[in-house]
C-alpha positions as CSV (number, residue, x, y, z in Angstrom):
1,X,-68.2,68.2,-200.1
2,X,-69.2,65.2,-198.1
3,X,-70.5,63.4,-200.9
4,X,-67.3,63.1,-203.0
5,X,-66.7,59.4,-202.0
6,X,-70.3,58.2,-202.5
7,X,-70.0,56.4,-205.6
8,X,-67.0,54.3,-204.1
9,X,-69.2,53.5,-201.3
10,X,-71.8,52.3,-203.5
11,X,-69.4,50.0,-205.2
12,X,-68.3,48.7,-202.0
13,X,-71.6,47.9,-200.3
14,X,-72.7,46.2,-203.7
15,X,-69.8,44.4,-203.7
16,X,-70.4,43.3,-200.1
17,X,-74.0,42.0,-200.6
18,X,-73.1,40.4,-203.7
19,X,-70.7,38.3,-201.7
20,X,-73.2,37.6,-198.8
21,X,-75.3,36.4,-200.8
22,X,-72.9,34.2,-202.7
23,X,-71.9,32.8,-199.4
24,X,-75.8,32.0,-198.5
25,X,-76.6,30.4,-201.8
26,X,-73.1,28.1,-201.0
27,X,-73.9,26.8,-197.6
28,X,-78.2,26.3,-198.9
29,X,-76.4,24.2,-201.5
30,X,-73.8,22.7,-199.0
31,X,-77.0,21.9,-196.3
32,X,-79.4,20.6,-199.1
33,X,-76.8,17.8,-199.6
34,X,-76.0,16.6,-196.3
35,X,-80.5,16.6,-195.6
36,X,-81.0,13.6,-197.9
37,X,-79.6,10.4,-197.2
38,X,-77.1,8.6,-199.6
39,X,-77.1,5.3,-198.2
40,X,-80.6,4.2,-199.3
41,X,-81.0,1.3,-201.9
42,X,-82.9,2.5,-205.0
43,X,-83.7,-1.2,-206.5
44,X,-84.0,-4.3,-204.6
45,X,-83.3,-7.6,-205.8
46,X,-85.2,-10.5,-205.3
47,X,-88.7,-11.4,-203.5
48,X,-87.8,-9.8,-200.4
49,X,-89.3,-6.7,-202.0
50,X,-92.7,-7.8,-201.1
51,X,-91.6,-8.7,-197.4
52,X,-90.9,-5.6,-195.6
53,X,-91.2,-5.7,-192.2
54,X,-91.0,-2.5,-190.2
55,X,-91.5,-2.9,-186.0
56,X,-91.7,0.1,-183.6
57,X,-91.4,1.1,-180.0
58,X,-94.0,2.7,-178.7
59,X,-93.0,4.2,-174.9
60,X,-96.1,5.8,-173.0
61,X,-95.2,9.3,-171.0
62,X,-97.1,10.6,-168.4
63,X,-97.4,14.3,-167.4
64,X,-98.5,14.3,-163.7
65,X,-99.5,17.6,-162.7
């Protein structure tokens, strides 16, 4: 009969996709991390709270067609 290993298969192919999805939910964790930055100061001290100064460049592009 061909279907005399089937249950094994099942097993193995659960098995399988229970991993996968192990591994998935490990390297979401992993990559959520490494997305938010640790270096950034929670509290600051002093009055330079109220002084925050933030400057940018602006560079114009120009599509010539």
């Amino acid at each position: 009969m061909i279907y005399g290993n089937m249950p094994m298969m099942i097993f193995i192919l659960a098995a399988g996709y229970l991993f996968a999805v192990y591994l998935l939910l490990a390297l979401a964790k992993r990559t959520g991390r490494k997305s938010a930055p640790r270096s950034f100061p929670t509290t600051t001290k002093g009055n330079d709270s109220q002084n925050v100064t933030v400057t940018s460049q602006v560079t114009e592009v120009v599509n010539s067609q």
